[in-house]
C-alpha positions as CSV (number, residue, x, y, z in Angstrom):
1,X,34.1,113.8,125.5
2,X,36.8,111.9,123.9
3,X,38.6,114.0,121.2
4,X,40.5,112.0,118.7
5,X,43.1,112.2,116.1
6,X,43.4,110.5,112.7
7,X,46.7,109.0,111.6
8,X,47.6,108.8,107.7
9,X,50.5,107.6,105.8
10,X,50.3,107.4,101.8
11,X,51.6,104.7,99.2
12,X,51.7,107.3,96.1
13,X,52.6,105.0,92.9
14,X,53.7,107.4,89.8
15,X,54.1,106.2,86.2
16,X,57.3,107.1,84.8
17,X,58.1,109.0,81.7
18,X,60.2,106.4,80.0
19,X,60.1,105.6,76.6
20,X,59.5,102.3,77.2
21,X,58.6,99.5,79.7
22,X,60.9,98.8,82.8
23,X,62.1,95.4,81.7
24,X,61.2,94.9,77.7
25,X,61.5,97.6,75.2
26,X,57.8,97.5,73.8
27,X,56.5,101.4,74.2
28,X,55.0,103.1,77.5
29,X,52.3,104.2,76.2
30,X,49.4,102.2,77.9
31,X,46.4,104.3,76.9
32,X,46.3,103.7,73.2
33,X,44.5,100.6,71.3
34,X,44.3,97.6,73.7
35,X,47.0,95.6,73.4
36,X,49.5,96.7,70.8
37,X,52.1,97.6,73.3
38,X,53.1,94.1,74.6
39,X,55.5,91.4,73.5
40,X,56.4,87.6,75.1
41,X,58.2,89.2,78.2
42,X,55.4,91.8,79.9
43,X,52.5,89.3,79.1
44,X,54.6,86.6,81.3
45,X,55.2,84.1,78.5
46,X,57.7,81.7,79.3
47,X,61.1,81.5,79.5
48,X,61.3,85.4,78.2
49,X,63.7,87.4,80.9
50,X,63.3,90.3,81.6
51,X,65.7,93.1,80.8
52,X,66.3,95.8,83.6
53,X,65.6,99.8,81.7
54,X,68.6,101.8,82.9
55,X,66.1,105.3,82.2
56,X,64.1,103.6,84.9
57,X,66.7,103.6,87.5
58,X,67.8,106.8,86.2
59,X,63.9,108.0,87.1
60,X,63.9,106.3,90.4
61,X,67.3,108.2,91.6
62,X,66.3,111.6,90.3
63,X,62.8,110.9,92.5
64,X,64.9,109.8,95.4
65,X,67.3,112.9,95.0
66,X,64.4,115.8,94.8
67,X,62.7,114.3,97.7
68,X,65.9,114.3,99.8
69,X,66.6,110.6,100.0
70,X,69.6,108.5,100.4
71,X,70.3,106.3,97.7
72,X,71.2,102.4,98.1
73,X,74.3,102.3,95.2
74,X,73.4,98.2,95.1
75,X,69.7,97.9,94.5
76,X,67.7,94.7,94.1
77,X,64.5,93.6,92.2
78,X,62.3,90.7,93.8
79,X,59.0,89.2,93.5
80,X,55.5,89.4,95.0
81,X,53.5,86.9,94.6
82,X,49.8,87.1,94.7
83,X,46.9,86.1,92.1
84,X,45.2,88.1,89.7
85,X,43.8,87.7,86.5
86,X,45.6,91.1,85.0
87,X,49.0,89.9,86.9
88,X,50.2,87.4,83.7
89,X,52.8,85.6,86.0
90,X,51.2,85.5,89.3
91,X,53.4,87.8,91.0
92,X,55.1,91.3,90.4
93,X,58.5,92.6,90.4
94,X,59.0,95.0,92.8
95,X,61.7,96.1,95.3
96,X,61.4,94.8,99.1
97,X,64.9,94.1,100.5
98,X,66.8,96.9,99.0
99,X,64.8,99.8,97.3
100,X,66.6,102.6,95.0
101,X,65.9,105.6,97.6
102,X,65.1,105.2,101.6
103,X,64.9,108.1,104.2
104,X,63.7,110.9,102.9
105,X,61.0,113.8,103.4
106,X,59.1,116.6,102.2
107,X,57.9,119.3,103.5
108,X,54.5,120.8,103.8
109,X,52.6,124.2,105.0
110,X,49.9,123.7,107.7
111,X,48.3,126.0,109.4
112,X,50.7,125.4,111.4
113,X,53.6,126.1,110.1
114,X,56.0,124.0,108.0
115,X,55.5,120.2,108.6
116,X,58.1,117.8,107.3
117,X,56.6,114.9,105.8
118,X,59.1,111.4,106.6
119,X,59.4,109.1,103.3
120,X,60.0,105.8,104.4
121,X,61.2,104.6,100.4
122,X,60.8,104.9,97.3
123,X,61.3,101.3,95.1
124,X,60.5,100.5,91.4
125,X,58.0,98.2,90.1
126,X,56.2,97.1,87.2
127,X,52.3,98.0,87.1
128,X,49.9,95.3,86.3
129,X,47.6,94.9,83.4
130,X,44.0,96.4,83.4
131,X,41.0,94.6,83.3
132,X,37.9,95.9,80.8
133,X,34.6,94.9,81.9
134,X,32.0,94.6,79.4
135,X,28.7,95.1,80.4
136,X,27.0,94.1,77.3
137,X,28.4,91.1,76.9
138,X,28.6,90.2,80.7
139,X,32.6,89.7,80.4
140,X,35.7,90.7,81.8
141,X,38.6,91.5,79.3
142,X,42.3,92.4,79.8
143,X,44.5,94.9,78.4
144,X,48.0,94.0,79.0
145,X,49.5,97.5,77.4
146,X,49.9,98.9,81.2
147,X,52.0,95.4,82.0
148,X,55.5,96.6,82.9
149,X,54.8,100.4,82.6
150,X,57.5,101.7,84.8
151,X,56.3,102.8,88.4
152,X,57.6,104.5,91.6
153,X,55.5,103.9,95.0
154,X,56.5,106.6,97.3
155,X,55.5,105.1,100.7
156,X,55.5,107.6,103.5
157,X,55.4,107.5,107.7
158,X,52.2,108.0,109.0
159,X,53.1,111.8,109.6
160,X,49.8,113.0,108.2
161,X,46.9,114.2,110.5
162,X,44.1,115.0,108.3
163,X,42.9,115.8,104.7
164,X,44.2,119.3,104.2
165,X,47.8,117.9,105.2
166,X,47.3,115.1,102.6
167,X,46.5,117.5,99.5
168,X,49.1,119.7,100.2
169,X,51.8,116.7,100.6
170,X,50.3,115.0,97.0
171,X,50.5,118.6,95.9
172,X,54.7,119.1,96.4
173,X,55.2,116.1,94.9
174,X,53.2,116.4,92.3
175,X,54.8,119.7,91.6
176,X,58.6,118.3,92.0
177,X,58.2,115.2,89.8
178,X,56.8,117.2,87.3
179,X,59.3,119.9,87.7
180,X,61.7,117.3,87.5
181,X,60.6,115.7,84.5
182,X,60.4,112.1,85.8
183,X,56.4,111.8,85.6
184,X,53.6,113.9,84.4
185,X,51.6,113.1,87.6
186,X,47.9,113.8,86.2
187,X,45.5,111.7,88.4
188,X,43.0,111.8,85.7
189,X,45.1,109.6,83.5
190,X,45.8,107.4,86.0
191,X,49.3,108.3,86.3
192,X,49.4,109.4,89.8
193,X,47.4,107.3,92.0
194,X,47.2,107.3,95.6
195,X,46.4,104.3,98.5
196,X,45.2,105.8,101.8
197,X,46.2,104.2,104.9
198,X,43.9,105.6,107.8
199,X,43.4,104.8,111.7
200,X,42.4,106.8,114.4
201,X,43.5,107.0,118.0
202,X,42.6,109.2,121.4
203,X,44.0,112.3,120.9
204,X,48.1,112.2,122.9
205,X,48.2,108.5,122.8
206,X,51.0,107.2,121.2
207,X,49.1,103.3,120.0
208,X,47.9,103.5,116.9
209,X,44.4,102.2,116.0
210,X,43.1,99.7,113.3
211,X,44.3,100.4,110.1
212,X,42.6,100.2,107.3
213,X,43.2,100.9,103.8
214,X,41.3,102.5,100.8
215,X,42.8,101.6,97.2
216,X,44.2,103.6,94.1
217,X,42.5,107.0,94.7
218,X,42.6,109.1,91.9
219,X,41.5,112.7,92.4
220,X,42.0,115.3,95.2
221,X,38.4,115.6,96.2
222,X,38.0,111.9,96.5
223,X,40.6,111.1,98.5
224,X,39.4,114.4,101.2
225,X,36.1,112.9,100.8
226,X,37.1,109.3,101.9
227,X,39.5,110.5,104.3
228,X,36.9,112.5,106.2
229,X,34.2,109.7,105.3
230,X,36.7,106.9,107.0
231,X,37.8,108.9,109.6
232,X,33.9,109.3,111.5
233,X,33.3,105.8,110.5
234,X,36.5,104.8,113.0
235,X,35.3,107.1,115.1
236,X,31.5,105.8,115.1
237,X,32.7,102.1,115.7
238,X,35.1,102.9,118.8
239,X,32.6,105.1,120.5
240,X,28.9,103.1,119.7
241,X,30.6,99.5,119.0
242,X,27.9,99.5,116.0
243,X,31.0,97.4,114.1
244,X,33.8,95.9,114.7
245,X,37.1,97.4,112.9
246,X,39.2,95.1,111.3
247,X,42.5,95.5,109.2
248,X,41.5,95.5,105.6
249,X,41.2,96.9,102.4
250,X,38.0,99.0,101.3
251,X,37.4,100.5,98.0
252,X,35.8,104.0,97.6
253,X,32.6,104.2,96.0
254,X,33.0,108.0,94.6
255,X,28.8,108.0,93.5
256,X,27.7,106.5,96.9
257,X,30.5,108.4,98.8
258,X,31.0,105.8,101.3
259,X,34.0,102.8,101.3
260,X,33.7,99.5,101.1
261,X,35.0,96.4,102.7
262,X,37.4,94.7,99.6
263,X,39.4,91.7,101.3
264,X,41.4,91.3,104.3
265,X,44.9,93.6,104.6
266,X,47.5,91.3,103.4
267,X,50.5,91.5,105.2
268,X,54.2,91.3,104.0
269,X,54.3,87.6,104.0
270,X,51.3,86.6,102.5
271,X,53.1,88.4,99.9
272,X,56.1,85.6,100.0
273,X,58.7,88.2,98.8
274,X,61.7,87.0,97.4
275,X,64.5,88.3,95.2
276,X,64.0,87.4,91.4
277,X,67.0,85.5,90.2
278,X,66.5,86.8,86.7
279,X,67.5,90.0,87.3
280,X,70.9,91.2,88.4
281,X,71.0,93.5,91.1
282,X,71.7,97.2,89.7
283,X,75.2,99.0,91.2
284,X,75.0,102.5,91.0
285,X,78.9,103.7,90.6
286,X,80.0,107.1,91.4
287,X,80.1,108.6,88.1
288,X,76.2,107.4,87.3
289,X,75.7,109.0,91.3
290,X,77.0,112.2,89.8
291,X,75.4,112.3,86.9
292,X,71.5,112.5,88.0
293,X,72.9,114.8,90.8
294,X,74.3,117.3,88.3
295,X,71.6,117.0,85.9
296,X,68.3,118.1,88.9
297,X,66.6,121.3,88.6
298,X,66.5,123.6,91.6
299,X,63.5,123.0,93.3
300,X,60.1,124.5,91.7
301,X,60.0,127.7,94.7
302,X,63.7,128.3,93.7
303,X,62.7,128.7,90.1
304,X,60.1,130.5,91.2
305,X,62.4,133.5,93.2
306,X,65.1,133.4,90.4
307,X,62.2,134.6,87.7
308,X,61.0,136.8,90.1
309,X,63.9,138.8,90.7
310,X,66.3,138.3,88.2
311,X,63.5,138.5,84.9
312,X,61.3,141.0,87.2
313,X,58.2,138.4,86.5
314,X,54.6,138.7,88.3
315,X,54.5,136.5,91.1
316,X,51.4,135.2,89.3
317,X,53.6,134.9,85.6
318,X,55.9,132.4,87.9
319,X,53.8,130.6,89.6
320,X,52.5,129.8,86.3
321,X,55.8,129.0,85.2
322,X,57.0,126.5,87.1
323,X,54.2,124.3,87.4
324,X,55.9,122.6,84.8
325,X,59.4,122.5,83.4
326,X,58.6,122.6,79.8
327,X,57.5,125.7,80.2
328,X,60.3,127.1,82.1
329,X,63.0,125.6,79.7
330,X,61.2,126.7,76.6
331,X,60.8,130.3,78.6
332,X,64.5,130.2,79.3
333,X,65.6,129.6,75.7
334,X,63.0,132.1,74.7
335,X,64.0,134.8,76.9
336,X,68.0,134.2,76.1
337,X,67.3,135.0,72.2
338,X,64.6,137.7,72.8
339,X,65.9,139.6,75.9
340,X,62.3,140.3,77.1
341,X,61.3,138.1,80.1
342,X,57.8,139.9,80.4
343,X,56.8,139.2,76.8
344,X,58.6,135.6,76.5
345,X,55.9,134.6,79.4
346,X,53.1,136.4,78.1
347,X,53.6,134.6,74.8
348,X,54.0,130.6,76.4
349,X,51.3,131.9,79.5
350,X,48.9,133.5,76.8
351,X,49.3,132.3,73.1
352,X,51.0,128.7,73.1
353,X,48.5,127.6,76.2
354,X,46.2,128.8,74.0
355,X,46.9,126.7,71.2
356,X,47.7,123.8,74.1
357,X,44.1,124.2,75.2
358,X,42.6,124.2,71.7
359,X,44.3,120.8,71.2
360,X,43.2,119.3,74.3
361,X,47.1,118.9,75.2
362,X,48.7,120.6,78.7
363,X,51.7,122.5,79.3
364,X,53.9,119.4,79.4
365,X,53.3,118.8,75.7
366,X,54.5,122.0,74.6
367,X,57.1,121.2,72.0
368,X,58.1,123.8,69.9
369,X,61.7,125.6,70.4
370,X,61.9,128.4,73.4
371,X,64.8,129.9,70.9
372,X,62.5,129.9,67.8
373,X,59.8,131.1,70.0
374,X,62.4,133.8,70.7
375,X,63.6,134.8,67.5
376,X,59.8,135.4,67.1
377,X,59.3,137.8,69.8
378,X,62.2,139.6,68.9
379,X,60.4,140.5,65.5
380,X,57.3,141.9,67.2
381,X,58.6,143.8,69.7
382,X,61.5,145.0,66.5
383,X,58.1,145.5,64.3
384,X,59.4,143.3,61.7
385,X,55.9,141.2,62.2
386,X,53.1,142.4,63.3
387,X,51.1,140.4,66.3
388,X,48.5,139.4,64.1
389,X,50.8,137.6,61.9
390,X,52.7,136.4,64.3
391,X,50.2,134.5,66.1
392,X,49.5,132.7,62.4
393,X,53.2,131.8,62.2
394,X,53.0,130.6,65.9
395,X,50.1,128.3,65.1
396,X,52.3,127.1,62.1
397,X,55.7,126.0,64.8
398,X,52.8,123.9,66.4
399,X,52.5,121.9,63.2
400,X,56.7,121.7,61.8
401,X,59.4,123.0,63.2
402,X,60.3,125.9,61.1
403,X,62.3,129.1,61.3
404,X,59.5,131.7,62.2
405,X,61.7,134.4,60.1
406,X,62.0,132.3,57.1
407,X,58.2,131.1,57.5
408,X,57.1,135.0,57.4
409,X,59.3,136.1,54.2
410,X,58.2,132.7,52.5
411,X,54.5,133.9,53.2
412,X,54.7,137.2,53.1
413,X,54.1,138.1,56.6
414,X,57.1,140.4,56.8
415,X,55.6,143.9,58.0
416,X,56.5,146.6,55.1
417,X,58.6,149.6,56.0
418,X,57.3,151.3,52.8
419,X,56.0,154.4,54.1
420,X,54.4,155.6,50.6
421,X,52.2,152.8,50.0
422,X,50.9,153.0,53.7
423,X,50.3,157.1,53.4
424,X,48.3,155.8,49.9
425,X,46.1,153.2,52.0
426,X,45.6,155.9,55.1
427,X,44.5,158.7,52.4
428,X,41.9,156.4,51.4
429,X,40.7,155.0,53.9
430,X,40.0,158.2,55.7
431,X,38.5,159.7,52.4
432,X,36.0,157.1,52.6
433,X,35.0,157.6,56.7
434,X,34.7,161.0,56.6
435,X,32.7,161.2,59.4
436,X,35.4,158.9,61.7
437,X,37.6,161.2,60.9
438,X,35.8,163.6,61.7
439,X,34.9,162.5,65.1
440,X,38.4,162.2,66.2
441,X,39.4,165.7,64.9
442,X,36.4,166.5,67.5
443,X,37.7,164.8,70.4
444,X,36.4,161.4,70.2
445,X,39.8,159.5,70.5
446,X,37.7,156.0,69.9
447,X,36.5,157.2,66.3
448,X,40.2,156.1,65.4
449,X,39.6,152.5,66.0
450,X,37.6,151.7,62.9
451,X,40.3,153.6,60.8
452,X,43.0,151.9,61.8
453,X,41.2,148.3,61.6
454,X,40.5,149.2,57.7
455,X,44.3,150.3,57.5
456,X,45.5,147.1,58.9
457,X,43.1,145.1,56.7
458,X,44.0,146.5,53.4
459,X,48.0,146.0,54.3
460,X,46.8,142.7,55.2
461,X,48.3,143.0,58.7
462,X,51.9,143.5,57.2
463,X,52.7,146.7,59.1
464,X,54.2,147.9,62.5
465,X,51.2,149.1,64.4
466,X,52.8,152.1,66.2
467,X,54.2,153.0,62.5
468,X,50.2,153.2,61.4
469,X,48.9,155.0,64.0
470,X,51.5,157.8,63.9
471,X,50.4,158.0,60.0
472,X,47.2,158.0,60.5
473,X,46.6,160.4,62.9
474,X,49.0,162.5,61.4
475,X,47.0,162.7,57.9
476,X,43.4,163.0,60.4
477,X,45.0,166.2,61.9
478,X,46.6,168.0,59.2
């Protein structure tokens, strides 16, 4: 029996996190009321020009850099042309002759062993508009806010063998461009988005079959579940004949789980690629070169072994970490005021996520200051503020950006080192739970637990908690 292999390389197109468009300054924010984001130049009106963003090409190098790519210093825009309705001008601007990062790789764990994924380049483009249909009224409408949001396809060599390989390839980068700041990459939003390109071959030949390609995946499971769908199709149609396979593109029906035939596979000059004359090529000097390359993080897995052993966190606190480096920087400026690496993550892991989740936001929107955040933890852990109280003043940095030590004198939050009008507030408390008290004097060291929540209620949570108990079990005793 024939055994066969399948062959897979990705085109993995990630939204950048510019402020803007690539070429017009209207804002990058293509998920809000349709069209409000869009001016003369992304909806293709005529005789606008289009203005190359240099945050763009600062994006596209750091990209190139973490994935271990050379970078062209002279890079070129130029046009594709093909029709369709949410493509204003009838083609895109893209880069085909002389794209910002070529040669690259990544590296993957298989089963294996480590597997280094080839990148064959990375170029910047402009993403089309999105069409609306509208069901009731049996239309089609377009949105034009995503026209000219900044992109990056990542195209690879078909190095990848099968669906487990895939996810953990979309994985690393995920986890590097977000690291590195230069795209959230949530699939959801549509801000990662993956084409599959899929053939299958004998097993140790070196010809590689009919290729076929499945568009703008967006989830993990969908694309493992079209990749293994795909792959016994091929499979099915060189063994029985029962079709014939042709090069094309096929869309993934995520309900029926099975693709579909879209349109033929274009190639490169049904495209009719040209350089666009309205836009200077872009010459990266030596000082710009320098400039990303001093300004990358360490990779996310060095991050990971520097928390480890020079902050003595869990393995599970930075894994946590530095799934994002928002929360690393705002850990690192946290931990530099505080001095306490275990409690600065516990508070970002624990009590901002919380407040994140609450929100419906993720870890990348976190936005308050690691060193206020810091000046915070300090207070607890110096029983200035109790962790009650702090939480309250934590909930308040979400809203403003305050001092937390200011906000808790202003409000009276300030734990009170008054040791007479705590002894007052013990005495009677305990002279109206007689029989708590009495139960811890008898051994029952959970009897306490009521006493000391009346305490902390009636100073209103302005106390140090290991103050209180010392107090309190010392008046229960005597």
């Amino acid at each position: 029996m024939t055994q066969y292999e399948t062959v897979i390389g990705l085109e993995v197109h990630v939204e950048l996190a510019s402020a803007s468009k690539i070429f017009c300054s209207c804002a990058n924010r293509s998920l809000e009321e349709h069209n409000i984001h869009v001016c003369p130049a992304c909806c293709g009106m005529p005789g606008m020009l289009p203005v190359t963003n240099k945050k763009v090409v600062d994006l596209g190098m750091t990209a190139g850099m973490m994935l271990n790519c050379h970078i062209n210093r002279t890079t070129t825009f130029d046009k594709k042309s093909y029709y369709y309705p949410d493509l204003p001008c009838s083609y895109q601007v893209t880069q085909w002759f002389s794209p910002i990062a070529v040669r690259g790789y990544v590296t993957i764990d298989t089963p294996e062993g480590k597997k280094d994924i080839r990148i064959k380049q990375i170029h910047m483009e402009e993403d089309a508009g999105k069409l609306v249909h509208d069901t009731w009224s049996n239309t089609t409408l377009v949105d034009f806010n995503r026209t000219s949001v900044p992109l990056i396809e990542i195209v690879s060599q078909p190095d990848l063998s099968s669906a487990s390989e895939v996810v953990a390839y979309l994985e690393r980068l995920r986890a590097v461009l977000r690291f590195a700041k230069v795209s959230e990459c949530r699939m959801e939003r549509g801000t990662m988005r993956c084409d599959v390109n899929l053939s299958v071959r004998p097993k140790g030949s070196d010809k590689l079959g009919v290729r076929t390609e499945m568009k703008n995946m967006n989830s993990i499971s969908a694309i493992e579940r079209a990749i293994a769908y795909e792959t016994q199709r091929h499979i099915n149609a060189i063994e029985t004949g029962c079709e014939e396979l042709v090069q094309e593109t096929r869309r993934w029906d995520d309900e029926k789980n099975k693709s579909f035939a879209m349109r033929n596979k274009e190639t490169a000059g049904d495209y009719r690629y040209f350089p666009d004359p309205n836009i200077m090529p872009v010459v990266i000097d030596d000082a710009w070169f320098e400039r990303i390359k001093a300004s990358l993080p360490p990779a996310p897995e060095i991050k990971k072994a520097r928390l480890i052993e020079e902050c003595n966190l869990s393995e599970y606190d930075a894994d946590l970490l530095t799934q994002s480096r928002v929360l690393c920087d705002c850990f690192d400026e946290a931990y530099a005021v505080s001095g306490l690496a275990k409690e600065s993550a516990n508070w970002i892991l624990s009590n901002c996520m919380g407040i994140l989740n609450k929100n419906g936001q993720t870890m990348d929107d976190l936005r308050i200051s690691g060193s206020s955040l810091g000046k915070l933890i300090k207070a607890v852990a110096d029983g200035q503020i109790s962790n009650a109280n702090a939480r309250k003043i934590l909930e308040a940095m979400f809203d403003e950006d305050i001092d937390p030590i200011e906000h808790a004198k202003e409000n009276g939050l300030v734990n009170s080192n008054d040791t007479g009008e705590i002894e007052s507030i013990v005495a009677a408390v305990v002279a109206n739970n007689a029989k708590d008290a009495a139960d811890f004097r008898a051994g029952n060291e959970k009897a306490i637990n009521p006493l000391f929540g009346a305490c902390m209620r009636e100073l209103k949570g302005k106390c140090d908690p290991q103050v209180l108990r010392s107090i309190l079990i010392a008046h229960i005793m005597k």
